[in-house]
N, C-alpha and C positions, 0 to 999 in steps of 0.2 A: 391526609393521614396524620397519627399521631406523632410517638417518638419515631426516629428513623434505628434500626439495627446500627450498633456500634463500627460493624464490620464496615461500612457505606459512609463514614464519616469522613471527611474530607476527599471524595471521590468526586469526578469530576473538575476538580477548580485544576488541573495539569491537561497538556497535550498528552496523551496516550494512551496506552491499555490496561484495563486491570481486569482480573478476572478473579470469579469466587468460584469456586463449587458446594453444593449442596453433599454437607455430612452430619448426620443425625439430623435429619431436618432442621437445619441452619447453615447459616451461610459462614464458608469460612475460607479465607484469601488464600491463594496458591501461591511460589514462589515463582520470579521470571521466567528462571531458568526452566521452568515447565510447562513456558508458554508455548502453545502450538501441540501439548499434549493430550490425547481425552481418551478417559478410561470408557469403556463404550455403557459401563453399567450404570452412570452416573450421569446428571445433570447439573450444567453449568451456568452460570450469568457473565457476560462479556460486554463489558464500558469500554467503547472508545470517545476519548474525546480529541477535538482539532480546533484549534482555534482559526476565525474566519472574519475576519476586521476586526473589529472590534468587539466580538463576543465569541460564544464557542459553541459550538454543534457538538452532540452526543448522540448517536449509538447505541443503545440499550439489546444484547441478544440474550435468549437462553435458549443454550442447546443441549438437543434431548438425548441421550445415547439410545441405542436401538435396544439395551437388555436394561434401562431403568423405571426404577419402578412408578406407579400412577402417583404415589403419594410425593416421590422428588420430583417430579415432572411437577407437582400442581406445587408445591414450594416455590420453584423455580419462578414458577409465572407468578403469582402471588409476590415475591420479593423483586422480579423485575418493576411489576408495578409498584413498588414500595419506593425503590428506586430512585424511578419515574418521578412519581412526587417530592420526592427529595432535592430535584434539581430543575424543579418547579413547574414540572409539565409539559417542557419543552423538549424531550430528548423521541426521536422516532425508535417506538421498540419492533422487534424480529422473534417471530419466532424458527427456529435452527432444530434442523432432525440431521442424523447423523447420515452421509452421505449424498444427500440434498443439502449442503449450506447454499447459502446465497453468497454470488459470487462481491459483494460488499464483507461479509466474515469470512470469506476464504483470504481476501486480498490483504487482511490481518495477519497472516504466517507466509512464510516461507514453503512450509509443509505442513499437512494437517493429519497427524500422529495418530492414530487408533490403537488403545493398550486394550485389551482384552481384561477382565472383571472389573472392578467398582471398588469402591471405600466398604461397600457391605461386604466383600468376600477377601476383606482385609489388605485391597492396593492403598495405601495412602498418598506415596509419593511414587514418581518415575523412579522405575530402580536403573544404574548405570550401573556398567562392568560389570551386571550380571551376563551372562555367553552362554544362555541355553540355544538350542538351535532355534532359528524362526524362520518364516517365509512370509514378505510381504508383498501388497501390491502396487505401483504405484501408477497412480493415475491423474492425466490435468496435463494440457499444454503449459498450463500459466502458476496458477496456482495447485501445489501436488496435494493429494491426499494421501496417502499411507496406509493402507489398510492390510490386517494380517489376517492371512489365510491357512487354513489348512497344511500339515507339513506331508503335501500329498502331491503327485503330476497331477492327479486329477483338476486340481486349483491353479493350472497352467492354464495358458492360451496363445496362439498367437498375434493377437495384437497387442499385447502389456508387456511390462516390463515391471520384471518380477526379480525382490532383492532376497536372498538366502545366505543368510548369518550362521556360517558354520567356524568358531571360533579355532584359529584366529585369520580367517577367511572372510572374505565379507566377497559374495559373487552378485553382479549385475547379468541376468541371464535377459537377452532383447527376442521378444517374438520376432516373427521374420513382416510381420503386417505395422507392427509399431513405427509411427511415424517419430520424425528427426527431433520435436520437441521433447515427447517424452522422453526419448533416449535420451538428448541430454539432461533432462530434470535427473533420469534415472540414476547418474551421474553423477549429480552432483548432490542427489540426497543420500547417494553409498558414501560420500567425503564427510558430508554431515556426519551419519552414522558413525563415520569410524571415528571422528572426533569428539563427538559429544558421549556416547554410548561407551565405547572403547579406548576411550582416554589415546587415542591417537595410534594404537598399536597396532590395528588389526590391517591386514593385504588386503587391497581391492582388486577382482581378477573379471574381467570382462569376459561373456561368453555372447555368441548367437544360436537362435535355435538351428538344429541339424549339427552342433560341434561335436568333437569328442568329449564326454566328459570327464572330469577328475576322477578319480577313486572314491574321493570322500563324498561326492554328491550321491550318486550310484550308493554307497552304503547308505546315507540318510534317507534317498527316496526310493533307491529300485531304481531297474532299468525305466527307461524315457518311451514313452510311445512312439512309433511310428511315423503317426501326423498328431497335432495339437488343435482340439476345436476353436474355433473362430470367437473374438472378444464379443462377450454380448452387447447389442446397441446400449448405447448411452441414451439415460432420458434427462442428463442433467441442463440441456438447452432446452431450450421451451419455444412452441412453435408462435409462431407470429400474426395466425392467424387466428390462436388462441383469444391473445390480445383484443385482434378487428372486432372481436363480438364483447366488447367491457359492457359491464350492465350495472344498474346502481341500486342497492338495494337499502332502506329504512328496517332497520331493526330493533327491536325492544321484546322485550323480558316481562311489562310492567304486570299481566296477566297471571304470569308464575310460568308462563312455559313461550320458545321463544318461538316470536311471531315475524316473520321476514315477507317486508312487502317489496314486492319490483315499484320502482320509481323512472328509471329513465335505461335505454341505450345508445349506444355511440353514435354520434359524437356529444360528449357529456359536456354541460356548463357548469362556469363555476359556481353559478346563483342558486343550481340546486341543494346545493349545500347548506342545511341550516343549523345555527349555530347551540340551537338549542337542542338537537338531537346526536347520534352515532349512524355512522352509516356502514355499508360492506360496499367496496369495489371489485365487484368480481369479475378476474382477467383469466377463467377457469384454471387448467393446472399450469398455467403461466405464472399463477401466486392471487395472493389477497391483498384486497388493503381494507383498515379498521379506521376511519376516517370520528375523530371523537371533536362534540363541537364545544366550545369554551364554556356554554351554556348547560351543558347535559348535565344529567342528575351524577354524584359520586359514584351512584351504583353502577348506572348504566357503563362510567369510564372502567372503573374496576372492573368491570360483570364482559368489557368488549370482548377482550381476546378469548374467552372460554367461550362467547357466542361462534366467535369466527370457527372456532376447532366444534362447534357444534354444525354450523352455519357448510364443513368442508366434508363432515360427516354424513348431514342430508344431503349433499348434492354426488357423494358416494368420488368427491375427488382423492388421489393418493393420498396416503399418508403424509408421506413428504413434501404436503402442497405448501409453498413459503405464506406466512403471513408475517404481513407489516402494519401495525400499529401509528397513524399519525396524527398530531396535535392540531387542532384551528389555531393558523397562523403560524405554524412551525412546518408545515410541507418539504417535504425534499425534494428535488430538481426531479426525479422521477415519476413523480406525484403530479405535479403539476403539469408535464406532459400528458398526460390521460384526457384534462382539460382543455377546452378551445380555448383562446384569449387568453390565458390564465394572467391575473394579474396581481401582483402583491398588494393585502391591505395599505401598510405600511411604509411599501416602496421599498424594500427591504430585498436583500439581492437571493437571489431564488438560493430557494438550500439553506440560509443564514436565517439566525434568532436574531434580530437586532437588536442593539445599542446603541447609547449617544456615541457620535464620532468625536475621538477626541482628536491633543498633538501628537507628536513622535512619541510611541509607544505608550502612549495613554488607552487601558482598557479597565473599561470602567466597569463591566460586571463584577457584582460581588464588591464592590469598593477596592479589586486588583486593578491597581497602578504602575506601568513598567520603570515607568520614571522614575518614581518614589522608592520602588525597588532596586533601583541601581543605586540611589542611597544609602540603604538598607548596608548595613557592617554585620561581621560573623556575629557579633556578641549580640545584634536584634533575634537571630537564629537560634543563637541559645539562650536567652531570655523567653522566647516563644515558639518550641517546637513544633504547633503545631502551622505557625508561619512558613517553616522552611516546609512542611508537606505536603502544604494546601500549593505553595509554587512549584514543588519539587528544587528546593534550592538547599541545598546541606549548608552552604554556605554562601561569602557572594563574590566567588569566581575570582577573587584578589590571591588565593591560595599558589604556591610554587610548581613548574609544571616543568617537565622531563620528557621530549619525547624521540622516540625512534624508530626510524623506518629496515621495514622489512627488507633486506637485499640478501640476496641469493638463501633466501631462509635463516639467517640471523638477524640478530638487531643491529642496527649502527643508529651509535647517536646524529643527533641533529645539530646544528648549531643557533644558537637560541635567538637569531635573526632571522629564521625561517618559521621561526614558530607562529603557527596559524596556518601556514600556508602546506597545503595539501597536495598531492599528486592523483588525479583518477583513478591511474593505472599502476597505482601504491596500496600497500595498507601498513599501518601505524600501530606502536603503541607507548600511551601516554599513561605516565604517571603524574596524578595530581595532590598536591598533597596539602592538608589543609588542617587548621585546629578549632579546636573543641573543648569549651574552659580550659586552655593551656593545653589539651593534648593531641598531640597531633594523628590525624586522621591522613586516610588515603582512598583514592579511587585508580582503578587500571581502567581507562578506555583502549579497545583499540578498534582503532577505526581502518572501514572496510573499503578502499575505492570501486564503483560502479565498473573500473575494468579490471585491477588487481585478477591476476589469475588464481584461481580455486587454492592452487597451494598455497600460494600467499597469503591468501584469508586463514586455509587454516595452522599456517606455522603464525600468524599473529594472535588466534587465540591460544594455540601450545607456548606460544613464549610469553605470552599473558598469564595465563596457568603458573609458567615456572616463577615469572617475578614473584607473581603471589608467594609462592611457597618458601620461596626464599626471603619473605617479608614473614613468615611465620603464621600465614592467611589472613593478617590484619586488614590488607582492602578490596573494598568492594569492585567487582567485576562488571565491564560495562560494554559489551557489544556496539557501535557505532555502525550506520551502513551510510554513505553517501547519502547526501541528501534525504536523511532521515535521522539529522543530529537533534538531542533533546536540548532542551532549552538550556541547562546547566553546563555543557558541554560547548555550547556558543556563547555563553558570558564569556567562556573563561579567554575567550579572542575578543572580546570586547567590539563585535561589529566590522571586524577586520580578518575573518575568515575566508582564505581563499582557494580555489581550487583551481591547481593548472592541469593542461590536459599532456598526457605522455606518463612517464613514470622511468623507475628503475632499468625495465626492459627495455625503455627504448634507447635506453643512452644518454640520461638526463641525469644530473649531478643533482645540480639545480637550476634555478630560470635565471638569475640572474648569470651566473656563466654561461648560462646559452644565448642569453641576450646580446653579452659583448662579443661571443663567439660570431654567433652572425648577426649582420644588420636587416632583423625581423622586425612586424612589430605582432603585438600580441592586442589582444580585444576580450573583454572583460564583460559579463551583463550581470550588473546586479540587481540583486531581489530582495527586499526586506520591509517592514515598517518600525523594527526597535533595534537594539543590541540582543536581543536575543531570538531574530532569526533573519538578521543580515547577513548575505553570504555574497561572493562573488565569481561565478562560473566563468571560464575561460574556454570562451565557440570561435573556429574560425574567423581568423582577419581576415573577412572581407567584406564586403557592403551590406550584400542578401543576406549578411546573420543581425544585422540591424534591428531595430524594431521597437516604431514609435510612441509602444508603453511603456517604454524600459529605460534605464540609464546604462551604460557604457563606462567605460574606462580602455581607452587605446594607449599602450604603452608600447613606445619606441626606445631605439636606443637611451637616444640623446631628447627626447620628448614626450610628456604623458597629456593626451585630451580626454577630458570629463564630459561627455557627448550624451547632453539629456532631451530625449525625445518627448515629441509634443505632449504624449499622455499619459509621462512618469509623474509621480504624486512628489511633493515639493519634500516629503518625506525620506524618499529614497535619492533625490538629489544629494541632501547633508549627509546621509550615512555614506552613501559614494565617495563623499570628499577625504572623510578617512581611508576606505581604502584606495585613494587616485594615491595617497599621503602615502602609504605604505609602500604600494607599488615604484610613485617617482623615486622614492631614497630620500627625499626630501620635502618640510612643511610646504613649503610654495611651489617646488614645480611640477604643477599643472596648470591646463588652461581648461577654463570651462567654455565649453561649444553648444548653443543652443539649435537644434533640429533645423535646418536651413540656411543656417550662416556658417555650413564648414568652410575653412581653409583648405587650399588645395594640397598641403602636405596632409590632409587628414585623407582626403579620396586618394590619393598617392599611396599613403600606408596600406590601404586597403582594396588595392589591384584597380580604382574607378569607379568610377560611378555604378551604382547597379540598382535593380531594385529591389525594396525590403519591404517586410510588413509594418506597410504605414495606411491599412484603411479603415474607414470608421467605423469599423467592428471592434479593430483593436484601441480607438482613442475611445471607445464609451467605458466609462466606468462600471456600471452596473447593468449590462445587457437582461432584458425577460427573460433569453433562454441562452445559460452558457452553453458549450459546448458537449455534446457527450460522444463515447465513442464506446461501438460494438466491436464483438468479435460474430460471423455471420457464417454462413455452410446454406447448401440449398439441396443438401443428401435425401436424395429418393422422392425428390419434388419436393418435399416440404420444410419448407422457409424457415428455419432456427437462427435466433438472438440469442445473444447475454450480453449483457450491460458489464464495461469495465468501470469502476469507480473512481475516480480519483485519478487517472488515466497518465502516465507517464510516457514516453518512447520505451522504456522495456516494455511494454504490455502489447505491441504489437506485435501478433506472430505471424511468423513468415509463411506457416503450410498453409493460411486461409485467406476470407477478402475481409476486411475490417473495414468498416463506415463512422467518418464523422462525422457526427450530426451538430452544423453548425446552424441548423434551423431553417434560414432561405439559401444553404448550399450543405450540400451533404456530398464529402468527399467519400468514394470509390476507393481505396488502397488495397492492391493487389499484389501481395507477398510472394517473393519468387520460390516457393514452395507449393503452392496453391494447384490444386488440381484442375486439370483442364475446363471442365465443365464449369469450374467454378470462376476461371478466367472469362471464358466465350458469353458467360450468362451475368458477369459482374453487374453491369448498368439495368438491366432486368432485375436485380436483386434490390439495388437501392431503389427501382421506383416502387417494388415491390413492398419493401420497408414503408416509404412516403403513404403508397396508398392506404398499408395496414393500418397508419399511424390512427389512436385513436382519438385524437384534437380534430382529423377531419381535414388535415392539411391538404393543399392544393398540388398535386404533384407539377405541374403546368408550371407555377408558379416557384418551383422550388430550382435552384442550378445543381444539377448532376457533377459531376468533375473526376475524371477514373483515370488514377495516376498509378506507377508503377514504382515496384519498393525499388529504389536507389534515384529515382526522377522526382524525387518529393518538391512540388513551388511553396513559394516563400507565403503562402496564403493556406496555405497545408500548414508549414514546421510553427510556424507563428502560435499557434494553440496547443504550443508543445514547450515546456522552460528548458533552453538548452541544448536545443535538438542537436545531436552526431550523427554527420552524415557517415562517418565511420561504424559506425555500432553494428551494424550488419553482417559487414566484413570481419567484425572482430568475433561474432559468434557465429560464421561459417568457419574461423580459423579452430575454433573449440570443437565444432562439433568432426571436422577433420584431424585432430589431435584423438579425435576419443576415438573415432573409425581404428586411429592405427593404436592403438593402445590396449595391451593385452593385460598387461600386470602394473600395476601402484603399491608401490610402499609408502607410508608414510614419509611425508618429505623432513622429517628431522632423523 
């Protein structure tokens, strides 16, 4: 394509999200703060990018609202593929209808927002602290939707859980069918609300169906019925057997009108793919894929995705059937499951665009250098603005920093020998403060621990709020969530970012007086390849959190060991050594231990010998098929998937069985919420999955393994960064806090 739209300029070259929407037919950039919002009458384009060794994967969706019109809808697509080309042909596009996302753009929010009208009927921006009455729905174990409904009982039911914004009231009303996950989303997207929406002021009052109700509900809706009908089934799983029947279809246009021939069905090869044409993979209302080959004409690439919405049209599948758009030679790991053998041209690790490998923190796309960049001084940033955007770096993280942890809902400062060092079950906030031709600039991070309890997070963004305001609004506001810090936010710890586990609540000052308190030791696994996304996670001392891809850090009293396992990259050895350096108190004391020649104070520290994941799954660097993992249900016979993306330990939920598919063993995990049938029939399921697969996998051949949530083996957690075997217990403690909790005030 030609010029690229101005809007799309520098998009792409950062890790994360940007989003346009479509206003007057063009594209025009939303602000953060409205990320996870969507007017239902408008259509959007959503770039995520992530970097992945040495180069970066992108994301390309646009999504459709259910009242936008045909001519923003074909914009949309139109400027996705505009895009597309922009970043050179390599990004896999999505097409996204509203209430049908794919759970890859859902796993992008927290919650996914529905505002009722468009830019045409004059919404431009999210309005806050507007308090007219609303009723919404929310829905999603994992990822919540938000959808607003009718301000009617009619728009009731009992299996949802339904939020009613009657100012300055905010009620979570729980059907009596609604299971424990949504209640607690339900939960914790009423704390959202009240602090995003309501600037922190409004009461949150829990109800169940069959209570008494307020005064004030009864006036907004009338009396309540009786009984409440039943939630309608969900079709947003997709059945599995859909899948079993994949079919390959050759399509072209070149005639004037479009011509789709069947080529192949399951089990597909990858030979049948030619490079010089586009194909369709049709997995019926399981979704599509737009398979475009290097070779194909410009038109046919441009011309795919209106074929496939033509292509979903003759075959009379929903509206909301997913299509996926993918590149020759850019496939993503879900793609290439479809396939027998599937093998990379390239040798390029499945899901990745590759690049030259470089040293420590050398990425060579684009002529982005991380090295050179740590070079890089404020004055190269303000001599070339558009440097600092393309990296997302304002400046280069040498700037003055402030920060202070939330305890009993104030701030207390830190002391500036702690600084980097983080609590899970904390959250923060920091001021950074930096300049800009002599004048000084600011950012508020505050950052969120993975277990900080709900109020914590939100009195760190109300006392984030207030700094601002008492700065006069001079800086920029920067949400932070565990393990999901942006690049600018890990310079500014220089590779020595750490995180321990406990926090405020548990009785923890800080690590180092807990250390001389008791004689513990503590064990460390870090993960990184530059200064800007080294970190160092603090899991159980003891052996079975081991694990032979990774480097270590065991800090004792009186002794810190650098414990690098056989198939840590030499890269994460040296970033280690700075934080052994931080941890010991001192440049030299540490001892580095190679995988095999521990000392017996090192198996000592860590309760003995046990065993870890040390097999050669985890010493291969680049496996064919990484790991992926489902959430699963086998409701009313038939066999429903979704694919979790990017799959952390929060992503596992407790009320179903979830499968990992580690390819020649696909683990069984059976959440102790899971309904019976879904227990007794677990290993039924997974061969059920195996057989459907459609590569043609050998069930015979594959290891089953059906473990139960709290008995996780060390060949389980291993495909996991980090795993807590506590995390469980900490959100049964939640969701028995919420049981007994009637009334919330805001916690300030």
């Amino acid at each position: 394509m030609g010029m690229v739209d101005p809007e799309f300029r520098g998009a792409g070259q950062k890790e994360g999200l940007k989003i346009w929407r479509i206003e007057k037919m063009a594209v025009a950039k939303i602000p953060e703060k409205d990320y996870g919002y969507f007017f239902m009458g408008d259509s959007y384009i959503v770039l995520h990018t992530r970097s992945s060794g040495n180069s970066f994967v992108w994301n390309i969706h646009f999504w459709l609202g259910k009242e936008t019109s045909q001519d923003e809808a074909g914009v949309a697509a139109y400027k996705t593929t505009e895009l597309d080309d922009h970043l050179g042909g390599s990004p896999t596009q999505h097409r996204e209808v509203q209430e049908s996302e794919s759970k890859l753009f859902s796993s992008y929010f927290k919650q996914i927002i529905y505002q009722k009208g468009g830019i045409a009927s004059g919404f431009r921006h999210v309005e806050r602290n507007k308090h007219d009455p609303k009723l919404s729905k929310v829905k999603g174990k994992r990822n919540v939707r938000v959808i607003p409904v009718d301000m009617t009982w009619d728009s009731f039911n009992n299996g949802d859980v339904f939020i009613l914004e009657l100012n300055p009231k905010i009620y979570v009303w729980y059907g009596s069918k609604a299971n424990r996950q949504e209640k607690l989303k339900g939960g914790q997207y009423a704390k959202m609300a009240r602090d995003d929406m309501h600037s922190g002021k409004a009461h949150i009052v829990y109800l169940e169906e069959g209570e008494t109700l307020p005064e004030d509900i009864t006036k907004a809706l009338g009396s309540p019925p009786k009984t409440f009908k039943n939630s309608p089934e969900e079709d947003e799983t997709f059945s599995r057997k859909n899948v079993s029947n994949t079919k390959l279809y050759h399509v072209t246009d070149e005639s004037g009108a479009l011509v789709v021939t069947e080529k192949a069905v399951c089990p597909l090869t990858q030979d049948l793919l030619d490079s010089n044409d586009c194909y369709i993979i049709d997995q019926s209302s399981a979704g599509i894929y737009v398979w475009k080959g290097k070779s194909a004409t410009q038109q046919e690439k441009v011309r795919a995705m209106k074929n496939a919405e033509g292509f979903i049209k003759a075959k009379q599948y929903p509206k909301g059937t997913k299509i996926t758009a993918v590149n020759d030679g850019g496939e993503p790991t879900a793609f290439k499951y479809i396939f027998k053998n599937w093998r990379d041209k390239n040798a390029s690790k499945v899901g990745e665009v590759k690049s030259p490998r470089g040293n420590i923190a050398k990425i060579d796309y684009k002529k982005f250098d991380a090295t050179t960049l740590h070079k890089k001084s404020t004055c190269d940033f303000e001599a070339d603005p558009s440097l600092a955007a393309a990296h997302g770096m304002p400046d280069d993280g040498t700037g003055a920093v402030k920060i202070w942890r939330i305890e009993d809902f104030e701030m207390v400062e830190l002391e500036a020998s702690l600084y980097g060092q983080f609590f899970g079950g904390d959250s923060y906030v920091i001021l950074y403060t930096y300049k800009v031709r002599g004048r000084e600039q600011y950012i508020i991070f505050f950052w969120q621990g993975q277990e900080s309890s709900q109020d914590e997070k939100a009195s760190s963004a109300i006392h984030a709020q207030k700094l601002d305001d008492s700065m006069g609004g001079a800086p920029v506001q920067v949400r932070v969530v565990q393990n999901k810090e942006p690049r600018h936010f890990q310079m500014i710890f220089k590779g020595k970012m750490i995180i321990h586990l406990g926090g405020k609540a548990s009785g923890f000052k800080n690590r180092q007086e807990q250390d001389k308190a008791e004689a513990t030791a503590r064990l460390y696994q870090v993960r990184g390849t530059n200064e800007l996304n080294t970190k160092a996670i603090e899991v159980p001392a003891r052996a079975s959190s081991l694990n032979s891809n990774d480097v270590f850090i065991l800090k004792m009293p009186n002794e810190t060991y650098l414990w690098c396992g056989k198939g840590g990259s030499g890269d994460e050895r040296e970033l280690a050594k700075a934080v052994a350096k931080t941890l010991a108190g001192r440049a030299s004391d540490y001892t580095m231990v190679p995988e095999g020649q521990e000392p017996t104070a090192v198996w000592s520290a860590l309760g003995g010998k046990a065993a870890y994941a040390n097999t050669k799954a985890f010493e291969s660097e680049a496996p064919d098929f990484p790991p992926r993992l489902f959430q699963c249900s086998n409701a009313a016979g038939n066999f429903k998937v979704e694919e979790i993306n990017e799959f952390t330990q929060e992503d596992m939920v407790q009320d179903d069985v979830m499968l990992l598919d580690a390819y020649h063993t696909v683990f069984v995990w059976i959440g102790s919420g899971a309904n019976e049938v879904e227990k007794k029939e677990a290993i039924k399921i997974a061969q059920e999955y195996i057989l459907s697969d459609p590569s043609g996998r050998d069930v015979d051949a594959t290891s089953l393994i059906k473990i139960q949530e709290g008995n996780e083996p060390l060949h389980f957690t291993g495909h996991f960064h980090a795993w807590n075997p506590n995390y469980f217990k900490g959100l049964e403690r939640e969701y028995t806090a919420l049981r007994s909790t009637r009334h919330v005030r805001n916690p300030l």
